[in-house]
C-alpha positions as CSV (number, residue, x, y, z in Angstrom):
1,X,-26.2,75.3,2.2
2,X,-25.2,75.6,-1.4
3,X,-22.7,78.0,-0.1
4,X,-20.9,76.1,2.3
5,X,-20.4,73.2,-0.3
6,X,-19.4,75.6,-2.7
7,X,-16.5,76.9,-0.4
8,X,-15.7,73.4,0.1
9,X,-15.4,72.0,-3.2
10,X,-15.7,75.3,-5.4
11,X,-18.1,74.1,-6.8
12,X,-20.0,70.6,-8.3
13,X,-19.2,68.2,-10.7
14,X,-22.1,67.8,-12.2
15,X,-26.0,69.2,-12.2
16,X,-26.8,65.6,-11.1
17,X,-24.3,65.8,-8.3
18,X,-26.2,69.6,-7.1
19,X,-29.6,68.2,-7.4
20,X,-28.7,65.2,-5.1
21,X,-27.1,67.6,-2.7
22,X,-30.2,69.9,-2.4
23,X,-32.1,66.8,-2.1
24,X,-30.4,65.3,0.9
25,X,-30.0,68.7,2.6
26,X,-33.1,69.6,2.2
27,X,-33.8,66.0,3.9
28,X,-32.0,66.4,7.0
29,X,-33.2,70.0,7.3
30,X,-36.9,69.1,7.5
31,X,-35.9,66.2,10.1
32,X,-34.2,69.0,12.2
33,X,-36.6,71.1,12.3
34,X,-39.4,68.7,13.8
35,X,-36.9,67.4,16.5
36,X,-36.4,64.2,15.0
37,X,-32.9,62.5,14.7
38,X,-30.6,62.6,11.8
39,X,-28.6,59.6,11.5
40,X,-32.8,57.1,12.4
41,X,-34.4,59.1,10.1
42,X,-31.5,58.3,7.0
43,X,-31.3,54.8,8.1
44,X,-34.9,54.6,8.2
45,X,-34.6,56.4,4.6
46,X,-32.2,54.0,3.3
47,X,-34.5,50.9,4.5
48,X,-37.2,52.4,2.7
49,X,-39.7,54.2,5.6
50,X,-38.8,57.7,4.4
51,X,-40.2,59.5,7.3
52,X,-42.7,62.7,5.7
53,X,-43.7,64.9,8.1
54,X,-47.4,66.3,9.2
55,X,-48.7,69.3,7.4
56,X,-50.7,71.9,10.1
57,X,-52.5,74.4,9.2
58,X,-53.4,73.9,5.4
């Protein structure tokens, strides 16, 4: 993803602006992948119930 943002923009303003990025991509990536939706899970985020996802297998 750090790609596509830096064909968009060219790049970041700041390391602060980057590090929020990852952070909310890597959000919405982990809700993807366990079929959960987008736009509940970062309301539910914004409300405070950040949803964390089950470990298997450890």
């Amino acid at each position: 993803m750090i790609k596509v943002k830096e064909k968009i923009s060219g790049c970041f303003a700041s390391l602060k602006g980057a590090q929020m990025f990852h952070r909310i991509r890597g959000f919405i990536s982990t809700v993807k992948k366990n079929n959960r939706s987008v736009f509940e899970e970062l309301r539910n985020a914004i409300r405070g119930k950040v949803y964390l996802p089950e470990i298997i297998g450890c």
